[in-house]
N, C-alpha and C positions, 0 to 999 in steps of 0.2 A: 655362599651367601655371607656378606658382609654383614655386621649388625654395631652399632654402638651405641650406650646405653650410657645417658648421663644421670648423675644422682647427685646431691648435698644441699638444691637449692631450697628459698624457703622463704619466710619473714624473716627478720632483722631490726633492729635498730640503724640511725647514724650512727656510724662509727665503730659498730660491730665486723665482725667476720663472718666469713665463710668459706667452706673448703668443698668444690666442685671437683665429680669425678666424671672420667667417660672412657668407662672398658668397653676395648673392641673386641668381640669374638667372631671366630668364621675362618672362610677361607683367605686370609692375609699372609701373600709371599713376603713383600718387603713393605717396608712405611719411609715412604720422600718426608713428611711431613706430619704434624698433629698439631689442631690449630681449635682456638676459641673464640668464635662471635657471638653476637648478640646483638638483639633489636628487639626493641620499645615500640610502643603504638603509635603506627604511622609515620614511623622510620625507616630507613631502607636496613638491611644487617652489614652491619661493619665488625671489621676483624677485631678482635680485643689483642690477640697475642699467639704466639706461634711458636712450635720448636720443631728442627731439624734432626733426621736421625744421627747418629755418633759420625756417620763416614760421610767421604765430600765434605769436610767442611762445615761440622753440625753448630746450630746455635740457635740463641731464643733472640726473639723481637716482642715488642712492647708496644702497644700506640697511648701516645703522647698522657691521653687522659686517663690512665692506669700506672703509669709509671709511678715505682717507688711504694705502688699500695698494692700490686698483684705480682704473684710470683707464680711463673708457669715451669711443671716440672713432668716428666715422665719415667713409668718406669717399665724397662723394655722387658724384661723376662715375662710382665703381667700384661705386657700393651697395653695400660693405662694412663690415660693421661690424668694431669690433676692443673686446676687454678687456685691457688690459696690467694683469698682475697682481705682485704686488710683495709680499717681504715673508709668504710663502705659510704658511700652521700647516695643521697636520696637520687640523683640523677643515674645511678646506677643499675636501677630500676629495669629489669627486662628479660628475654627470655633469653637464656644464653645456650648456645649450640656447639656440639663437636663434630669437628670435621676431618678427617684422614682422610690424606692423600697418597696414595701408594697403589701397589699391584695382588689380586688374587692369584696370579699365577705367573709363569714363565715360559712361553713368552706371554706377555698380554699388555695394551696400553697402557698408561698411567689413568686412573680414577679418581673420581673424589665421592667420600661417604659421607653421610649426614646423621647424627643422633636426631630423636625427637624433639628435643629442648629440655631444660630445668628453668622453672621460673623465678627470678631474683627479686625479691621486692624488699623496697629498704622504708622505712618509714623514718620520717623528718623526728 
């Protein structure tokens, strides 16, 4: 069993931070991936940001409207990911999710897991 478990979110001000976590525990062979979305009421969830394990090629992506105010980082010994968020607007606003991508076992296919969510809310 896969489990991942987000924590850090909250109230806020504009222009505040926050620093969003999501340990995964369980049976986890390897991690392709560990990624943060998020979706607001009656939006579809879109990707905020994304990083790649160390081998193949590792590295983080950004979408557009985070860039320069969220910094996505993990740390492998703990399988934890983090979003340090910076700089926060109100359109911010929403429930932010973690997702791993990777395998429980060897052989087995590629997966994807889901945290429950942490909720973001930023007040104007």
């Amino acid at each position: 069993q896969v489990q991942l478990v987000e924590s850090g979110g909250g109230l806020v001000q504009a222009g505040g931070s926050l620093r969003l976590s999501c340990a995964a525990s369980g049976s986890i062979f390897s991690i392709n991936a560990m990624e943060w979305y998020r979706q607001a009421p009656g939006k579809q969830r879109e990707l905020v940001a994304g990083i790649t394990s160390g081998g193949g090629g590792g590295g983080t992506n950004y979408a557009d409207f985070v860039k320069g105010r969220f910094t996505i980082s993990r740390d492998n010994a703990k399988n934890t990911l983090y979003l340090q968020m910076n700089s926060l607007k109100a359109e911010d606003t929403a429930v932010y999710y973690c997702k791993l991508v990777g395998r429980r076992y060897s052989p087995d296919s590629i997966r994807e897991y889901w945290g429950q969510g942490t909720q973001v809310t930023v007040s104007s």
